[in-house]
Wavefront OBJ file of the C-alpha trace (Angstrom):
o trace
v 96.252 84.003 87.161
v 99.632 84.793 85.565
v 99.313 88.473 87.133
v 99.041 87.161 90.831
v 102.094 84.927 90.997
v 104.761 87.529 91.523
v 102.785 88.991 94.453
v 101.296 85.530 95.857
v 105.380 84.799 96.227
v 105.952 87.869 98.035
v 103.364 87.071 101.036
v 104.689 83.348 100.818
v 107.823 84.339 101.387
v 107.206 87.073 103.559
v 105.043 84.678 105.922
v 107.443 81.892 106.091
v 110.510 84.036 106.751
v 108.290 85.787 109.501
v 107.399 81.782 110.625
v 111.274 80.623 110.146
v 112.209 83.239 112.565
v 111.116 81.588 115.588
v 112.903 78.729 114.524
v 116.437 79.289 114.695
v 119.532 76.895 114.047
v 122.750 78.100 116.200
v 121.025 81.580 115.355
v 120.753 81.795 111.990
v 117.655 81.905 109.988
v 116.710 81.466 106.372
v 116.802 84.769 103.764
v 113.496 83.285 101.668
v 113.064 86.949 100.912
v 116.448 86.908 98.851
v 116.043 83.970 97.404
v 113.001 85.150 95.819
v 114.675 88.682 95.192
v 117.353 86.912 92.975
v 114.869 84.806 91.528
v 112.606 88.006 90.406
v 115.587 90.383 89.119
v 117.171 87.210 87.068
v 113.274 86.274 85.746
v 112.204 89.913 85.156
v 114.514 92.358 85.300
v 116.397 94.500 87.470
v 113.809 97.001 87.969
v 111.216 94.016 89.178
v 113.724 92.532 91.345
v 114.028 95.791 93.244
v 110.837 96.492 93.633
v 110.360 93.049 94.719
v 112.693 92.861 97.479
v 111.746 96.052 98.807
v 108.511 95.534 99.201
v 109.668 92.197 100.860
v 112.401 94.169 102.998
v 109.451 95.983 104.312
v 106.594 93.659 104.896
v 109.071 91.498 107.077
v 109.754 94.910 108.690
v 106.223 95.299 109.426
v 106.404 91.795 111.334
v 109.524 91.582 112.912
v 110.045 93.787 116.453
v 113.350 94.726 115.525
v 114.161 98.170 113.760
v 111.852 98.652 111.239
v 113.375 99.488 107.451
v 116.187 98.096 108.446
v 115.851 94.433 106.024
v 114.124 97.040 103.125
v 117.763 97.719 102.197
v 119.030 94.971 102.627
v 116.940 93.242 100.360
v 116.211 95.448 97.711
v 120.737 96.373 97.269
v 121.363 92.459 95.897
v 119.598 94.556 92.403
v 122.582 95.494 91.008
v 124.220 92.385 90.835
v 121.393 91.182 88.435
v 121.735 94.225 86.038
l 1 2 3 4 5 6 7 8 9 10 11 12 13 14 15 16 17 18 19 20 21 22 23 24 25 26 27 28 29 30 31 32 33 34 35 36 37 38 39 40 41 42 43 44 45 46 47 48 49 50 51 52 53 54 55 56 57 58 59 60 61 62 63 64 65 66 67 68 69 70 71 72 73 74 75 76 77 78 79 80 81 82 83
């Protein structure tokens, strides 16, 4: 059970981002997906948090209909602040 909570996260966060997006406040929406991508690199390490957030980055990629690999990056360069 231990082994599916890091990826469980990931589509938690990925589908309530994707759901929060249609809900917007003065155009602004929440960054779940970061939050989670800090949480990962400070809990396991930087190479965990990367991977983490760009697998995030790209699964809300997959979902949004804007330009796709365009949140990969964004999500996966808050690593090296966590190294």
């Amino acid at each position: 059970m231990n082994s599916l909570r890091w990826p469980l996260l990931l589509l938690a966060c990925v589908a309530l981002q994707w759901l929060f997006s249609f809900w917007t406040f003065l155009g602004a929406t929440p960054q779940l997906a970061l939050v989670a991508t800090v949480a990962a690199a400070v809990l396991r390490g930087p190479a965990a948090g990367e991977t983490f957030g760009f697998t995030a980055g790209l699964l809300i990629d997959a979902l949004g209909t804007h330009l796709f690999g365009a949140n990969a990056p964004e999500v996966s360069l808050i690593k090296p602040f966590f190294d």
